[in-house]
Backbone bond lengths (Angstrom), bond angles and torsions (degrees), N, CA, C in turn:
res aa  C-N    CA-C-N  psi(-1)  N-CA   C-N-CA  omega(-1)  CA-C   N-CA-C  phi
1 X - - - 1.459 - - 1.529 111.07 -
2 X 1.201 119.56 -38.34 1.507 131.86 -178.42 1.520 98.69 -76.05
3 X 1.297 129.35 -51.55 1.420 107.55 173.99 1.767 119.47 -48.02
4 X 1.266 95.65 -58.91 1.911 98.31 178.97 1.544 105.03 -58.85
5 X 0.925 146.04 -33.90 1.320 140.62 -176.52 1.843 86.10 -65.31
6 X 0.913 113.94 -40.46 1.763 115.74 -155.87 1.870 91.71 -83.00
7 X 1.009 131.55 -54.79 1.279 149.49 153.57 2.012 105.76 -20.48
8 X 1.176 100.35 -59.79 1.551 98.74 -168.56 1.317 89.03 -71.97
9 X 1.387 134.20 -62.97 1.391 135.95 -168.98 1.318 128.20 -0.54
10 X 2.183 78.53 -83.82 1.407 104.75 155.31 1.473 115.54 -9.52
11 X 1.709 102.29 -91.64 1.312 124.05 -162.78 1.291 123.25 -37.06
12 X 1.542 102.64 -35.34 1.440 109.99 178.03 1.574 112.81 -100.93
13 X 1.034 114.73 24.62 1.602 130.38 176.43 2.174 98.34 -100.75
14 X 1.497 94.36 -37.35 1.767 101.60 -166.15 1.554 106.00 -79.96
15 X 1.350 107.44 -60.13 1.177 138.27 163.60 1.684 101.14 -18.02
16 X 1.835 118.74 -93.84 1.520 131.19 166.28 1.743 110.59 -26.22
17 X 1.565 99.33 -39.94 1.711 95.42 179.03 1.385 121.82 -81.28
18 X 1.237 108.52 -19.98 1.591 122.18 173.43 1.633 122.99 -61.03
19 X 1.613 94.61 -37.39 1.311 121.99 -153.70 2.053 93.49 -79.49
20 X 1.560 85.38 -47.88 1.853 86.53 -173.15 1.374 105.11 -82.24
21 X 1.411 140.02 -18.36 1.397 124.53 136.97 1.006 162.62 -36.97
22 X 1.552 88.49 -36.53 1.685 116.52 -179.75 1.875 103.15 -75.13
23 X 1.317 114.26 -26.10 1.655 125.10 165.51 1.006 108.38 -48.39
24 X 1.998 127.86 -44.26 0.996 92.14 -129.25 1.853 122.34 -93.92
25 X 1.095 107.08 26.69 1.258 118.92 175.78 1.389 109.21 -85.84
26 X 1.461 129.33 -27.55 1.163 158.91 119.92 1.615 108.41 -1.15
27 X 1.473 112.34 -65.14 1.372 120.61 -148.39 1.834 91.97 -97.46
28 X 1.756 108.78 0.97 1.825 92.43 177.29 1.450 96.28 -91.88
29 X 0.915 160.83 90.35 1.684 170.42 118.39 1.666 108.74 5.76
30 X 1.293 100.17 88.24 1.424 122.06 160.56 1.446 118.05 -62.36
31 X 1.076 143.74 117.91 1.729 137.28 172.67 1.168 107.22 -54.11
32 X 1.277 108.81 132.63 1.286 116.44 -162.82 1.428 91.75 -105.86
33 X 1.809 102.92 171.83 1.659 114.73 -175.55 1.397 118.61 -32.68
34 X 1.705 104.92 -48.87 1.966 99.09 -164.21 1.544 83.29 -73.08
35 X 1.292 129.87 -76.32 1.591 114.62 179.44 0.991 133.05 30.92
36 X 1.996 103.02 -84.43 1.462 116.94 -160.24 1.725 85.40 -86.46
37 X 1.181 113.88 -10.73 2.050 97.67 -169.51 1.846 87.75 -77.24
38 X 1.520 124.23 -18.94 1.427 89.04 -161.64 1.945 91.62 -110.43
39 X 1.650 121.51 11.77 1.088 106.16 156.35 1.513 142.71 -41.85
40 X 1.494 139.57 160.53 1.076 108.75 178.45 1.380 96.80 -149.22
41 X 1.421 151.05 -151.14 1.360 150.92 166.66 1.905 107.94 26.02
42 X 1.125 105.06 -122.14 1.484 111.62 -166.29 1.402 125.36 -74.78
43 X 1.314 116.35 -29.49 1.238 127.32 152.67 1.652 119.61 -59.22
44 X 1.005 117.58 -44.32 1.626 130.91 176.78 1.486 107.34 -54.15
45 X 1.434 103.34 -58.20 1.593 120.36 179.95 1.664 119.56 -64.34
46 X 1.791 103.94 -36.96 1.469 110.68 156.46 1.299 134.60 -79.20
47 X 1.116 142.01 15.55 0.703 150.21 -167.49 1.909 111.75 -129.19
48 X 1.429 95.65 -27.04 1.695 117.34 172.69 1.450 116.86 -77.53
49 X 1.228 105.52 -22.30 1.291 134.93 -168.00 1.457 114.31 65.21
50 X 1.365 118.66 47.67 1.576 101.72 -171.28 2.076 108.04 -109.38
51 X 1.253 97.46 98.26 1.692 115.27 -159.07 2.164 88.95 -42.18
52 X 1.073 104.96 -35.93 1.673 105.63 -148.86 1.491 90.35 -91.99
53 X 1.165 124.69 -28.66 1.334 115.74 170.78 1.488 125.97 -63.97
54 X 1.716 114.89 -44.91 1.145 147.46 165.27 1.541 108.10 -36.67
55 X 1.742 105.70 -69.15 1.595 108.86 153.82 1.545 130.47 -30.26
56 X 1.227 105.23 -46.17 1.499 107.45 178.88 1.143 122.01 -50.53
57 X 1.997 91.62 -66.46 1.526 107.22 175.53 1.983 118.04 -46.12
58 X 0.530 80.92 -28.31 1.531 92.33 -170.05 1.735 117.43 -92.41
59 X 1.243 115.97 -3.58 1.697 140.76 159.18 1.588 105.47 -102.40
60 X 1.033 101.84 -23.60 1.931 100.38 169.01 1.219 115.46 -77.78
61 X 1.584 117.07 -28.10 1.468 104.22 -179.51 1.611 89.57 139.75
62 X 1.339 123.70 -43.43 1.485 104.89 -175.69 1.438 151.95 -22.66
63 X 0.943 118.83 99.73 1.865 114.00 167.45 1.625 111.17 -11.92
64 X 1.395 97.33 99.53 1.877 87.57 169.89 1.217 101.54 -94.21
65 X 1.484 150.97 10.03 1.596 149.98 147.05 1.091 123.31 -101.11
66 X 1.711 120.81 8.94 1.504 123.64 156.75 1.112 105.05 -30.10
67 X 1.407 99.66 143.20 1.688 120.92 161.05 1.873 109.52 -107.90
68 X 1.367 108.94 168.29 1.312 111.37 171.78 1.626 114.88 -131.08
69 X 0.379 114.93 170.63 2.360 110.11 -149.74 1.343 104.22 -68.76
70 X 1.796 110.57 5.74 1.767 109.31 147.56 1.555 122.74 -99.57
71 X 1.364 107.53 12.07 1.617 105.62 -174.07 1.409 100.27 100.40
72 X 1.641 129.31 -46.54 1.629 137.44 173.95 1.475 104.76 2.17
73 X 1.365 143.82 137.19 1.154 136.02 155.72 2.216 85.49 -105.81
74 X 1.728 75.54 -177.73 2.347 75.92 159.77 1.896 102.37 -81.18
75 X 1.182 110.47 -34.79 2.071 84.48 173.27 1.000 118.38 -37.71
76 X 1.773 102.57 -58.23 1.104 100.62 178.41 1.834 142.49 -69.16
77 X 1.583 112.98 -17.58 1.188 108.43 165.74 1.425 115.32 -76.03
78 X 1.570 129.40 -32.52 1.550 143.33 -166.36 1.529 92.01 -73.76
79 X 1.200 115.54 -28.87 1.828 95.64 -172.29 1.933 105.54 -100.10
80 X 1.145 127.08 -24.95 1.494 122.28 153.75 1.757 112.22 -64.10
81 X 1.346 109.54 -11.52 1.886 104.91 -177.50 1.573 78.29 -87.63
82 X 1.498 132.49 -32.84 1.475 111.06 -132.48 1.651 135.39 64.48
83 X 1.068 111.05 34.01 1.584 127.27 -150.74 2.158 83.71 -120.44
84 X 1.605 96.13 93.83 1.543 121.91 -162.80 1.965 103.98 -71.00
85 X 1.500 85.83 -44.98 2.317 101.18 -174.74 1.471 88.31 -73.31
86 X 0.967 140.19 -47.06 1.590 143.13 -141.06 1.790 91.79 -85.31
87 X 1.309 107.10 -51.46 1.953 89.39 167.72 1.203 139.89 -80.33
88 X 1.672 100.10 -6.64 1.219 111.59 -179.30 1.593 99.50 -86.80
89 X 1.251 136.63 -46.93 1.865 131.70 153.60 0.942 92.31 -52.29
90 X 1.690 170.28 -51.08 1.023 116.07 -158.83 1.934 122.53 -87.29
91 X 1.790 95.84 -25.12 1.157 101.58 163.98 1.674 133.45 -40.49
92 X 1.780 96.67 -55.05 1.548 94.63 172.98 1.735 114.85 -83.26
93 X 1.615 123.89 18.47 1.249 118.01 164.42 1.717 97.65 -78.35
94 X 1.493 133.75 -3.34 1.293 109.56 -134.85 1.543 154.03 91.38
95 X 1.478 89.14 -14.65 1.796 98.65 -172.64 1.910 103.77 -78.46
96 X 1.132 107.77 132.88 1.327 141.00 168.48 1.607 130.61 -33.45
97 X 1.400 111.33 66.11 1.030 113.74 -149.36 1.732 111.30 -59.14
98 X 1.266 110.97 -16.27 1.562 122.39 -170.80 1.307 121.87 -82.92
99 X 1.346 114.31 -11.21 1.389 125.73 -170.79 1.631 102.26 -61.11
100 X 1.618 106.17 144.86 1.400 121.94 175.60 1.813 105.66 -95.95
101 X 1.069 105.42 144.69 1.604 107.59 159.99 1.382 113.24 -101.38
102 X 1.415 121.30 -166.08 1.690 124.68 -165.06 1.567 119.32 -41.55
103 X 1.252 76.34 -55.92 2.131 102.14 -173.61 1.448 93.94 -67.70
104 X 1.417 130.58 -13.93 1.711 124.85 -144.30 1.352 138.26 7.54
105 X 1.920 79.55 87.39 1.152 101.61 164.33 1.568 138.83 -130.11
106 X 1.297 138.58 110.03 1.222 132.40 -134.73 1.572 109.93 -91.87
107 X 1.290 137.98 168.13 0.528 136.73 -164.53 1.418 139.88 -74.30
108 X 1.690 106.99 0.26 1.384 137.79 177.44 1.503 107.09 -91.15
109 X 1.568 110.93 -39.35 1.419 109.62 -171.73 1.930 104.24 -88.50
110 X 1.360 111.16 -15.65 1.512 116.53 165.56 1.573 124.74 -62.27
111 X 1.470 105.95 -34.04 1.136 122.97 174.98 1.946 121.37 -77.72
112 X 1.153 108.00 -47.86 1.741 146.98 165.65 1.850 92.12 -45.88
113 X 1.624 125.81 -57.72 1.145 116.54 -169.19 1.231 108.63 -100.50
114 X 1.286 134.52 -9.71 2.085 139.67 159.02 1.900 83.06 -63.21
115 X 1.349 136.93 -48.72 1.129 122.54 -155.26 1.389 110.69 82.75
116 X 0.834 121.24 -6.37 1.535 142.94 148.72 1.889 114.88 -15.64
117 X 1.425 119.55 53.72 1.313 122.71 -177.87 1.831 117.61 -41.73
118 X 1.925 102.64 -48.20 1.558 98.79 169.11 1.119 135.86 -48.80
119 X 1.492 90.77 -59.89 1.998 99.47 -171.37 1.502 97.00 -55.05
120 X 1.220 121.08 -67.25 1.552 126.94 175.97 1.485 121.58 -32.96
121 X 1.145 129.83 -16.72 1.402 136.73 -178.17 1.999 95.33 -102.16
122 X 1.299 118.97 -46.81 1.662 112.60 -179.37 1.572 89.22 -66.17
123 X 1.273 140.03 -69.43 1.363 135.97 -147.08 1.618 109.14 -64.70
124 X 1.367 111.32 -25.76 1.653 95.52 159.02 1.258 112.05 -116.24
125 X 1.442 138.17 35.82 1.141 146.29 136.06 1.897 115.23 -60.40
126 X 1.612 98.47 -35.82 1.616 113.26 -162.28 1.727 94.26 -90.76
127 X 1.136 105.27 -21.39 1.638 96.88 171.23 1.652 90.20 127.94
128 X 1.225 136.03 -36.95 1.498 112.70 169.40 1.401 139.79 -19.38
129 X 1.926 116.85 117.24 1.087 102.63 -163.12 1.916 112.37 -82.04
130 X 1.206 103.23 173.15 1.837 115.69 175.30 1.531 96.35 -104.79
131 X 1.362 120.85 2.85 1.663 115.01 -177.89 1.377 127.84 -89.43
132 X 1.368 111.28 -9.15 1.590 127.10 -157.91 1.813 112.73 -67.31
133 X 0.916 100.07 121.22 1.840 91.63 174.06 1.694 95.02 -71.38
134 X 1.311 110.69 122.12 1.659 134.14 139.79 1.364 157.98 -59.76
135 X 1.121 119.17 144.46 1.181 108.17 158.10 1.667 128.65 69.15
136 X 0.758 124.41 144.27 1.766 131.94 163.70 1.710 111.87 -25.19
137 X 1.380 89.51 -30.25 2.027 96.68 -163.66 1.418 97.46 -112.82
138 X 1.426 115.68 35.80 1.830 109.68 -174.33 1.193 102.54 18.97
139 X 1.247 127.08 107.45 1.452 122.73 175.61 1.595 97.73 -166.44
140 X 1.563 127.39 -151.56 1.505 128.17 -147.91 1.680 102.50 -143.67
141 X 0.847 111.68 175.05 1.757 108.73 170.08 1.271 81.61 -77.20
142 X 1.703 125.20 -75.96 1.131 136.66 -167.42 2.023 116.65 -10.37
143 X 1.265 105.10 -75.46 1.416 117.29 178.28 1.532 99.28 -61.81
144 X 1.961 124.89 -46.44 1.627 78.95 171.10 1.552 138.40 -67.13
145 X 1.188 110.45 -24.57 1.296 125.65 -167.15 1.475 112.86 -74.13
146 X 1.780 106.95 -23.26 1.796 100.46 152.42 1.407 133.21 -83.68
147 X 1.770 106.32 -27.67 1.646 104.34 143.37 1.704 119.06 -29.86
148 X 1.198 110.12 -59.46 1.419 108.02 -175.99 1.528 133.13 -68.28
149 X 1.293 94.71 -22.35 1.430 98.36 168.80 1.913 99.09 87.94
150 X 1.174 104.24 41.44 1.730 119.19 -170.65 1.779 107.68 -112.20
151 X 1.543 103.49 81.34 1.156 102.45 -161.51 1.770 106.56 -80.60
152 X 1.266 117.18 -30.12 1.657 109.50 175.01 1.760 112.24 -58.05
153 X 1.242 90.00 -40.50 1.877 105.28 -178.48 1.551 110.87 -44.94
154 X 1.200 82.57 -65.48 1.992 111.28 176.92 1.546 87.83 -33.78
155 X 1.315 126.29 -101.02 1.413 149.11 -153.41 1.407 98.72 -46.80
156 X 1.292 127.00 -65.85 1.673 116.07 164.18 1.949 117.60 -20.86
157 X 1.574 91.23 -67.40 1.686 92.49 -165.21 1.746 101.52 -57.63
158 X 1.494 116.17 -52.81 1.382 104.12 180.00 1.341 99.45 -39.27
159 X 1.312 130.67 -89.31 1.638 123.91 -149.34 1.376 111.08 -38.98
160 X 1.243 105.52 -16.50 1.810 114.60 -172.11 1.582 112.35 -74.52
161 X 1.489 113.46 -10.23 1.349 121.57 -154.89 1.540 132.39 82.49
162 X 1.135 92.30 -3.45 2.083 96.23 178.56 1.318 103.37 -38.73
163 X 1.474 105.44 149.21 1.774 111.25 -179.20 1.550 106.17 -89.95
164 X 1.321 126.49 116.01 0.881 147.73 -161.45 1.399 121.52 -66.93
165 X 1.798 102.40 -16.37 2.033 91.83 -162.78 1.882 66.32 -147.86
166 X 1.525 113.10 44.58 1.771 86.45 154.51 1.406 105.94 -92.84
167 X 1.638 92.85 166.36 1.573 104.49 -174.02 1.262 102.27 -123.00
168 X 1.523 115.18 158.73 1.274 132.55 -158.08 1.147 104.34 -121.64
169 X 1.484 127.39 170.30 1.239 124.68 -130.59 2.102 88.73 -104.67
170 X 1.370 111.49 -1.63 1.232 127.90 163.92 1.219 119.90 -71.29
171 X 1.215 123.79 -28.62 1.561 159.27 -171.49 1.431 115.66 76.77
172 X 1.476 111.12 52.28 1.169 114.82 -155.33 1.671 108.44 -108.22
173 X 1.224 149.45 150.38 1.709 129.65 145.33 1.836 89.15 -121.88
174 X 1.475 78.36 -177.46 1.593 108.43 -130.07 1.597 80.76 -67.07
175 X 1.515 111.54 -45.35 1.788 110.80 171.75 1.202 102.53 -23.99
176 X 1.543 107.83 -88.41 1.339 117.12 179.64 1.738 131.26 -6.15
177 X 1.601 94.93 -74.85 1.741 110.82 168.04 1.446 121.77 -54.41
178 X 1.364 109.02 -9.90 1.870 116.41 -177.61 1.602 97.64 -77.87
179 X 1.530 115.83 -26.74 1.097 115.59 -153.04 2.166 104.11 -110.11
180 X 1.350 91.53 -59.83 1.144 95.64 -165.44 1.967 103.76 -68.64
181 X 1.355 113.47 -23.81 1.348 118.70 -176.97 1.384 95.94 -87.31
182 X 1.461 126.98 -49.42 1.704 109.12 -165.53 1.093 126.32 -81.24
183 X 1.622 126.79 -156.59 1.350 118.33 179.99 1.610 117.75 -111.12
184 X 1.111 110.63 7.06 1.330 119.74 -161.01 0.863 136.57 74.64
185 X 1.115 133.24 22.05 1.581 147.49 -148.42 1.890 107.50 -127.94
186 X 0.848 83.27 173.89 1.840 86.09 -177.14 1.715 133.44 -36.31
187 X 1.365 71.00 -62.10 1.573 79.14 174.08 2.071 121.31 -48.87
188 X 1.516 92.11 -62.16 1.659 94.54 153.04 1.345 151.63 -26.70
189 X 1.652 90.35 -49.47 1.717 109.36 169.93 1.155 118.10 -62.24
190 X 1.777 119.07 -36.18 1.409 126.73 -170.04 1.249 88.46 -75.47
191 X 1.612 119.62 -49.26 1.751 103.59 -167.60 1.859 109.89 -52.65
192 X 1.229 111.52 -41.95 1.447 106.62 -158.70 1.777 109.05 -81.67
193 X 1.311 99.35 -17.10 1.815 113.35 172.81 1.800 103.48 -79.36
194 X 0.810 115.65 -47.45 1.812 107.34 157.07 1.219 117.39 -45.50
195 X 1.328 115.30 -50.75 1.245 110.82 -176.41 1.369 136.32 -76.04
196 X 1.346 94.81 -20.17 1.485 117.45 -177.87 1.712 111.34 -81.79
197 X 1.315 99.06 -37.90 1.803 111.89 168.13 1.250 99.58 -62.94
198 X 1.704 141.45 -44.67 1.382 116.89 -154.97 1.401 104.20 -94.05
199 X 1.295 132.18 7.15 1.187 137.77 161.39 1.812 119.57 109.42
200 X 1.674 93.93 28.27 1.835 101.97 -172.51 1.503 105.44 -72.87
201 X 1.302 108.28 106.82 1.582 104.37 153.87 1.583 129.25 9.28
202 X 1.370 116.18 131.47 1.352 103.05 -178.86 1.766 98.89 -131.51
203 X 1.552 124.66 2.92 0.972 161.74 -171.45 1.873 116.07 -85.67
204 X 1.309 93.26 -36.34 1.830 91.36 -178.95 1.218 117.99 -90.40
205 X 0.982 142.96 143.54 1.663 160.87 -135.55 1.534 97.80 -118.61
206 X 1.592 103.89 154.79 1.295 104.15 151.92 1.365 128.62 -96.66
207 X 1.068 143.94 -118.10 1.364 129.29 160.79 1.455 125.92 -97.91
208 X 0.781 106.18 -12.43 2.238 120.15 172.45 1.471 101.59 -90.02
209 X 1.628 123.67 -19.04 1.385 99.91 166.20 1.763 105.11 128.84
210 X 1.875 96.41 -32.12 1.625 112.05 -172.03 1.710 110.14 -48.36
211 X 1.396 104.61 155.33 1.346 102.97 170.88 1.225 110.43 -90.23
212 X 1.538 136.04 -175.60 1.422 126.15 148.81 1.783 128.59 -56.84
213 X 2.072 87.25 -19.72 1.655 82.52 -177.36 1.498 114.59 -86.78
214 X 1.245 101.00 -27.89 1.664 111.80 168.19 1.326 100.40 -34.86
215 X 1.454 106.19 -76.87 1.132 132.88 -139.04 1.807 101.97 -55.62
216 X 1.741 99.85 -38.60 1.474 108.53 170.57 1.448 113.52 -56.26
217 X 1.360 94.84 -47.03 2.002 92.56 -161.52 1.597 92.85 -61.10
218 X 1.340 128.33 -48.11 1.447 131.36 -158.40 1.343 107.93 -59.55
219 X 1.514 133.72 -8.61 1.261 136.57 -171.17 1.630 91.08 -124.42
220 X 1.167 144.30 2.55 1.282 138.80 178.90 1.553 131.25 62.89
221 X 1.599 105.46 15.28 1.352 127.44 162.68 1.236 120.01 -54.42
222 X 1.307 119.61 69.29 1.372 119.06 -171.50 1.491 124.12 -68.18
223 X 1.765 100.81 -18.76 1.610 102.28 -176.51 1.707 97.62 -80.23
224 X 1.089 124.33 -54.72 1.352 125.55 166.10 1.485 104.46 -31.79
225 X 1.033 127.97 -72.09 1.670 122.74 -153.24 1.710 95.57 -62.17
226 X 1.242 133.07 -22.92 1.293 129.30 -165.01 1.654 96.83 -97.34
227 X 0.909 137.55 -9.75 1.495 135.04 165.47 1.692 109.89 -87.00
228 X 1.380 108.12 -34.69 1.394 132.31 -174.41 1.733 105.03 -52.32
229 X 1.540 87.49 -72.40 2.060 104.98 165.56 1.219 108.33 -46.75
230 X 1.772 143.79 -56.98 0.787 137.81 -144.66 1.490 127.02 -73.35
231 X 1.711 105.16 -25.05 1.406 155.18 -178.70 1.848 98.74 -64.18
232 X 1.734 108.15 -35.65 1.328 113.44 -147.60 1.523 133.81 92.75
233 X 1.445 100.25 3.62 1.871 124.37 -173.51 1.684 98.63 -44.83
234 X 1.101 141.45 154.28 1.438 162.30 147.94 1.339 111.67 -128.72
């Protein structure tokens, strides 16, 4: 009886964690229509994408790390527009590619959860790091973007250096989230076969103790569990 009581627990421990994950694409806050209508100066101009205007603003005197009453800097609006010239002026003005907004989330992990391969390829072209702890769930672009099942994303941030076996305040790494967040299905496999090539832990637990291979067999991911073994997983 104490096991199944311990059993449901669980379930409803993964389940609740699934649920506030599954937000969190939700929880990166794009400016919405009235927003950008009541933007004005550099944000207005970033967000329009107009690189030479942006320049202006920003030879006039403008804040190139303004925020807007969500934390928003222009990185951050130019990389939810996708507006590619507009970060690259703001990059060589200096502006801060690391900065968090409300939710804190930077502008690598905004890009990482749109799945957004471009913007994500200029923003660590410009020097943006893939290392930053994130988000609400201390966590990585990296681990969200294997939640998602974002296999170009994935492979970018590795080459980028993302830390591969951080854990989140869920007690999760990104292994982990390939598995316990996805469906098992293709897209997934590629995430967790990247990961498994660049050398992510297959060894760290979540908080009950499970491995990732457990954790595979227990969901019946058989293509997973056979990459899992192959690795040397226990």
């Amino acid at each position: 009886m104490a096991h199944r009581r311990h059993k449901f627990a669980r379930a409803g421990q993964i389940a609740l964690a699934m649920a506030m994950l599954a937000g969190s694409a939700q929880a990166q806050i794009a400016p919405s229509a009235a927003e950008v209508a009541r933007y004005t100066g550099l944000h207005a101009v970033a967000h329009k994408g107009d690189a030479l205007l942006v320049e202006k603003k920003l030879t006039g005197g403008a804040d190139v790390n303004a925020r807007d009453p969500f934390g928003r800097t222009a990185v951050h609006i130019a990389t939810f527009a996708r507006q590619h010239d507009v970060l690259r002026t703001l990059a060589q003005a200096g502006a801060n590619l690391a900065l968090l907004e409300n939710d804190r989330y930077d502008a690598v992990t905004i890009a990482a959860v749109a799945n957004d391969d471009a913007t994500l390829q200029v923003l660590l072209a410009l020097g943006a790091s893939a290392k930053l702890t994130t988000s609400r769930y201390e966590g990585t672009a990296l681990i969200a973007a294997a939640h998602l099942g974002h296999v170009g994303v994935v492979k970018q941030l590795i080459a980028a250096g993302a830390p591969l076996d951080h854990v989140n305040n869920l007690h999760w790494t990104a292994v982990i989230e390939s598995i316990v967040l996805g469906d098992g299905g293709t897209r997934h496999q590629q995430v967790l076969q990247a990961l498994l090539s660049a050398g992510a832990s297959t060894r760290l637990t979540d908080r009950e103790g499970n491995t990732p291979l457990s954790l595979a067999k227990s969901r019946g991911y058989g293509a997973m569990v056979s990459m899992l073994e192959k690795v040397g997983a226990r």
